[in-house]
C-alpha positions as CSV (number, residue, x, y, z in Angstrom):
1,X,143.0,-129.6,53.4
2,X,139.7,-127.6,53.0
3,X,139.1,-126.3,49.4
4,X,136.7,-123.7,48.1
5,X,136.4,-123.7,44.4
6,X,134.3,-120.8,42.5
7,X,133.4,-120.1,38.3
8,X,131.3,-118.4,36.8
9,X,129.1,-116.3,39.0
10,X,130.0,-114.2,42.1
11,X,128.8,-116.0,45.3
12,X,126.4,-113.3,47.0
13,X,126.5,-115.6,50.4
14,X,130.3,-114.8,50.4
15,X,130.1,-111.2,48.8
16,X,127.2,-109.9,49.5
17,X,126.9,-110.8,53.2
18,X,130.4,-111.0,54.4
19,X,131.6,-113.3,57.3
20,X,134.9,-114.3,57.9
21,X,133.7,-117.2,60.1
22,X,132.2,-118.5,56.3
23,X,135.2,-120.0,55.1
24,X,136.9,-121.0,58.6
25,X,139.6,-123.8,58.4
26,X,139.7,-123.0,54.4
27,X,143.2,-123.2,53.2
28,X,142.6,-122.1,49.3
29,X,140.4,-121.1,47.0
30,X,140.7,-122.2,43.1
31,X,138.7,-120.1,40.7
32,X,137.5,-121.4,37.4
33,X,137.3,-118.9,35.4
34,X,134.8,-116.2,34.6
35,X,134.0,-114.3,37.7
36,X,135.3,-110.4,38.3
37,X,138.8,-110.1,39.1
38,X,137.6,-107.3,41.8
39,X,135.6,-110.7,43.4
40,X,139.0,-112.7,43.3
41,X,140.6,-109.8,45.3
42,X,137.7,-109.7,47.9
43,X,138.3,-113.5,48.5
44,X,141.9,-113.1,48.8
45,X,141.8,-110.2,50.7
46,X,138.8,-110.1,53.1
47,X,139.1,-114.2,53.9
48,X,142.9,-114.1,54.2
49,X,142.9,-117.3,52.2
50,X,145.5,-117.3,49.0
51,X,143.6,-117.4,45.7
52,X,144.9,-119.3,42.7
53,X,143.2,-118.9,38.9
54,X,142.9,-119.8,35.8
55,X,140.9,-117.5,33.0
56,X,137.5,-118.1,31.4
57,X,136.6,-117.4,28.2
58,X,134.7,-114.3,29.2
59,X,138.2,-113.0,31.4
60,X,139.8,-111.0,28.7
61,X,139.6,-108.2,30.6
62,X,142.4,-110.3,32.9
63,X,145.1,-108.9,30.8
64,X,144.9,-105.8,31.9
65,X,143.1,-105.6,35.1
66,X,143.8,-109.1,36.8
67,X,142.6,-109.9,40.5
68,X,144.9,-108.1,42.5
69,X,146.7,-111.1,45.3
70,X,145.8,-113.7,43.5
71,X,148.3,-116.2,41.5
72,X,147.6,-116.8,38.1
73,X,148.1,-120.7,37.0
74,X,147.2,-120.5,33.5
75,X,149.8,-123.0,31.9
76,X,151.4,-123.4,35.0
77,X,152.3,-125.9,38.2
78,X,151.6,-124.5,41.3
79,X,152.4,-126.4,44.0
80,X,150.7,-125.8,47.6
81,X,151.6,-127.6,51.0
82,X,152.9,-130.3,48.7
83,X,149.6,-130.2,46.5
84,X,150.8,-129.7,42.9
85,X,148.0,-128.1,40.5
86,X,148.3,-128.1,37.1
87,X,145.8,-124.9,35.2
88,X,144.3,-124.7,31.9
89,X,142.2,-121.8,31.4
90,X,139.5,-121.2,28.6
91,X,136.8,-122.7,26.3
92,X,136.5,-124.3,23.0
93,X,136.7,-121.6,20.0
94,X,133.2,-120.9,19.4
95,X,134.0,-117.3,18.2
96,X,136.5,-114.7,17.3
97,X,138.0,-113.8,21.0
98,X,141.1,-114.6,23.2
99,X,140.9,-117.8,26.1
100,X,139.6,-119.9,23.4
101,X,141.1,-123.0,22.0
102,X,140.3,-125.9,19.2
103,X,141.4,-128.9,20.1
104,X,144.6,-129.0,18.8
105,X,145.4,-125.7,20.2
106,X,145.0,-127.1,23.7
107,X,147.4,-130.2,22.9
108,X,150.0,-128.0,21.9
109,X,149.4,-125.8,25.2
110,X,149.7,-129.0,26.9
111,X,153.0,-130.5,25.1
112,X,154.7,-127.0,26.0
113,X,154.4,-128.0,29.4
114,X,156.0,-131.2,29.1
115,X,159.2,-130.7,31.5
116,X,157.2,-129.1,34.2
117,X,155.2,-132.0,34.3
118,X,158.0,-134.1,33.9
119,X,160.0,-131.9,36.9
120,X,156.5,-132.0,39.1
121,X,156.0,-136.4,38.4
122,X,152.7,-134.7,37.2
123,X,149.8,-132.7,39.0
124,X,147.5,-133.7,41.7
125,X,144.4,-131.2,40.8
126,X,143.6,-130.0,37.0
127,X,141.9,-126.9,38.0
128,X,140.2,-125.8,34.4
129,X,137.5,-123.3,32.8
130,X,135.9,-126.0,30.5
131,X,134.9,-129.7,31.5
132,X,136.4,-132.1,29.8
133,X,134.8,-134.0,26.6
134,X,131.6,-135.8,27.2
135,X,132.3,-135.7,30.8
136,X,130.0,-133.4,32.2
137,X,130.1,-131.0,29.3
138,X,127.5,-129.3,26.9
139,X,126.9,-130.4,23.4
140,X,126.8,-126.9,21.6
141,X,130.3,-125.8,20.5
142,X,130.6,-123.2,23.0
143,X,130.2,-125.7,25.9
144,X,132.0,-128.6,24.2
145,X,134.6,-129.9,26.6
146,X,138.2,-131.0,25.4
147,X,139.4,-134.1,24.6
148,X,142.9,-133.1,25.6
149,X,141.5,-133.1,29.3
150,X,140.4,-136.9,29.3
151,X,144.4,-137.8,27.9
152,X,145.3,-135.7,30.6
153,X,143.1,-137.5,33.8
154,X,143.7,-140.9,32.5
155,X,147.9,-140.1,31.8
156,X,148.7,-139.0,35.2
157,X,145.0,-140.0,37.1
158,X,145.1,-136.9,39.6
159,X,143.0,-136.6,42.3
160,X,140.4,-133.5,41.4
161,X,139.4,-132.2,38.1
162,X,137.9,-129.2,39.2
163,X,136.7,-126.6,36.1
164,X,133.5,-124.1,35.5
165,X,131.6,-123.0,32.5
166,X,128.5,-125.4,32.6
167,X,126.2,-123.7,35.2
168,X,124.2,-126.3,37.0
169,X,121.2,-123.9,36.6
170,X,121.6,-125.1,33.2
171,X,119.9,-128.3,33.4
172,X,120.5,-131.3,35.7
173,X,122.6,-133.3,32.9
174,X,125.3,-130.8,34.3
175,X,126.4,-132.3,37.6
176,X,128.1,-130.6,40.8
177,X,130.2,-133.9,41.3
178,X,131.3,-136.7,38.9
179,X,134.0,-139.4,38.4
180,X,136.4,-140.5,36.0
181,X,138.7,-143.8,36.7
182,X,140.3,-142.3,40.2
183,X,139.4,-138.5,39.2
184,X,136.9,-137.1,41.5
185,X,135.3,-134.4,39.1
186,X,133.7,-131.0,40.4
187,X,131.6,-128.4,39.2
188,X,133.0,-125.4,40.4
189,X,129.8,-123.5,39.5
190,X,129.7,-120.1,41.8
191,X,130.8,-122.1,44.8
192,X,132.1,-125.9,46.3
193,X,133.2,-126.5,49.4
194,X,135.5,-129.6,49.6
195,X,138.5,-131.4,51.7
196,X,141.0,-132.7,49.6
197,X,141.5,-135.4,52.0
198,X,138.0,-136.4,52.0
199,X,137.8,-140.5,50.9
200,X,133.9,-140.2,51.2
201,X,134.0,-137.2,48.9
202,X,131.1,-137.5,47.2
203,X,129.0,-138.0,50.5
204,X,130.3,-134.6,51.5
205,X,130.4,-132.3,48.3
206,X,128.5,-129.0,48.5
């Protein structure tokens, strides 16, 4: 299964110069978090390819204007052609705002979803806004990733960890692909283009 994922900043090869022919054979799209929910509807809408998202910490405006066709999976399962993905949306609380989280916060978000992960046997893609912490993440608060993520990955070892919020035009200590034990770890930064499938993933990514 083909998978675009997309954070942060609005892909002008897929907005600006439209062609469906882009994202032939694509079967999804996963959005990370922080891009305009009028670019989410575009995807949705103009590629004909169901969009599924979780909010960033800059997505406030999600609660009253959210993407129109797309699925929301903020502390949610989704399951897709058998693919079960687990979201987590937001950042680490650097500030007065909403989608942001200490610690502690995010363990509680997670240990509300106990029986859905117990009904689901767990989750085959963590699709996120932050990394996780000291895996591909920033050092300043506001980047920090969460340590609830890594307990996460190494309890149920999915397949993808796929979140946003550290652009790679931010240095080259922020990665578009990583791994953790069995976790293949991607930088959804403004677009990836992956097959879930894929054993030779990292060969492939871009």
């Amino acid at each position: 299964m083909k998978i675009l994922a997309v954070a942060d900043e609005e892909s002008k090869y897929l907005w600006d110069y439209f062609e469906r022919e882009k994202l032939a054979g694509v079967e999804l799209i996963l959005s990370a978090g922080d891009l305009k929910a009028e670019y989410l509807s575009f995807l949705t809408t103009m590629y004909a390819i169901p969009v599924l998202y979780v909010p960033g910490n800059h997505d406030d405006k999600y609660e009253t204007r959210p993407p129109e066709g797309c699925i929301c999976i903020n502390d949610d399962i989704y399951v897709h052609n058998g693919v079960r993905i687990l979201g987590l949306g937001g950042s680490m609380r650097y500030k007065p705002g909403g989608n942001q989280y200490t610690d502690e916060q995010m363990h509680r978000r997670v240990r509300k979803l106990w029986w859905k992960l117990k009904k689901h046997r767990g989750f085959d893609i963590l699709l996120t806004h932050a990394p996780a912490y000291q895996l591909n993440d920033g050092r300043d608060l506001p980047h920090q990733g969460f340590q609830e993520f890594i307990r996460l990955i190494e309890k149920y070892n999915p397949r993808f960890f796929i979140h946003g919020h550290v652009h790679v035009t931010y240095g080259r200590q922020h990665k578009r692909y990583d791994r953790y034990q069995n976790t293949h770890v991607i930088n959804a930064y403004e677009r990836c283009l992956f097959d879930y499938d894929d054993e030779n993933l990292q060969e492939h990514i871009r």
